[in-house]
C-alpha positions, 0 to 999 in steps of 0.5 A: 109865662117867664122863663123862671117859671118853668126852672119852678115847674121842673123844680117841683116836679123833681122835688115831688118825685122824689118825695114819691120816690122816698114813699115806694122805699118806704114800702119796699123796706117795712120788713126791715123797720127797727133794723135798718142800721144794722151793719151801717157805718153809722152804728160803726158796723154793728147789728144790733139785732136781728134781721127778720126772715121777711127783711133777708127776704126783701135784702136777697131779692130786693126786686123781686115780684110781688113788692109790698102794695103800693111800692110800685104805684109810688115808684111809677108815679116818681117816673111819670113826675120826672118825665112830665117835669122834664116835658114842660122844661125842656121843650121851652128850652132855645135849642133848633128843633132837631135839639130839642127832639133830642133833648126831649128823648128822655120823656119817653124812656122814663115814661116808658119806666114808669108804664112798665113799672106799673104793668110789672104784676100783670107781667108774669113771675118775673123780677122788677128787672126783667121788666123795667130794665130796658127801659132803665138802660134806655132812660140812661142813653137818651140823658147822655145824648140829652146831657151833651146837646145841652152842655154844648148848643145851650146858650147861657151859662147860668142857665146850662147849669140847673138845666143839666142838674135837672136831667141828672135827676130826671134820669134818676132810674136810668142803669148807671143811677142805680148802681151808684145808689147801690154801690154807695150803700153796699160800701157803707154797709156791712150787710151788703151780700145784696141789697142793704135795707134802705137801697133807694133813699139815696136817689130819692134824696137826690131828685129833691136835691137837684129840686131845690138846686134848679129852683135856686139857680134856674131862678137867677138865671131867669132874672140876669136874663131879664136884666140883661133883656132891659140892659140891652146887655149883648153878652147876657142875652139869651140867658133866660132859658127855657124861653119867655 
């Protein structure tokens, strides 16, 4: 298959987590529905009613077991979509083999999210968290080793770019993602004495954002690589990544 196949694969695969993402914040925030702005910047930090005593619930304790049905199924299939993309995109990428082991480490630290996230019920009386997050920190470490061999051994500009934009978003439940998910709704909200309503539309947006950014530059990559292939064109050689 040609190399702008596998951006499309990876770029699909994102673009489905994410929506799988946006499903299970869905879910997690029903109890909130008709409040959801309430203490947002954009009703100017206004509350415009009241919160329900199942959505103060779900806000003090935003993780905590049991979620609503099928958030964690939705959240679990989101990991296995990443982990699955970033599988087939980048064990085509041209890095020795030692590199690419490396690069490929993240499947295995999302997989292992998306497994713990479904066992979580099975695990005891404990919160998402307690289950999940060494598999959260680990997925964030094996990206930032997987982000430096790829900014530095990828040939290819054009094709470094989409290959880093997708590792960012297939480490979408790594520690440091979802603090910054967090932290950016908590400072645009009011009501942030600990999770406001709606915490984890901004990562699900963000998968299908870097979706549609490594179809669109992966794609231009992938035919200056094969231009330059016919041209003979010694410096663009070898932009096409992954491989053909």
């Amino acid at each position: 298959m040609g190399g702008r196949f596998w951006y499309v694969f990876l770029s699909v695969a994102l673009v489905a987590a994410g929506l799988a993402a946006g499903v299970a914040t869905w879910l997690e925030w029903l109890p909130c529905q008709g409040s959801m702005l309430n203490g947002s910047v954009l009703v100017g930090g206004q509350y415009l009613n009241d919160f329900s005593d199942a959505c103060l619930a779900r806000m003090d304790g935003s993780d905590a077991l049991p979620l609503a049905p099928g958030v964690l199924w939705a959240r679990g299939l989101s990991a296995l979509l990443l982990a699955v993309g970033w599988l087939g995109f980048a064990s085509r990428l041209r890095l020795t083999p030692v590199q690419r082991l490396v690069v490929l480490l993240p499947v295995v630290s999302v997989g292992w999210y998306a497994v713990a996230t479904w066992l979580a019920p099975a695990l005891g009386n404990r919160s998402l968290w307690d289950v999940t997050g060494p598999a959260s920190i680990a997925t964030e470490l094996t990206a930032f080793v997987a982000f430096i061999v790829i900014d530095l051994k990828l040939s290819g500009a054009r094709a470094r770019l989409p290959s880093l934009i997708g590792l960012w978003a297939v480490a979408a439940y790594g520690i440091m993602h979802l603090i910054i998910d967090y932290l950016v709704m908590a400072a645009t909200s009011d009501a942030n004495w600990d999770a406001p309503p709606g915490t984890g539309y901004l990562t699900a947006a963000m998968m299908v954002l870097c979706g549609v950014l490594v179809a669109v530059l992966g794609w231009r990559a992938g035919r200056a690589g094969a231009t330059s292939v016919r041209s003979g064109d010694p410096v663009l050689a070898g932009v096409a990544t992954p491989a053909d």
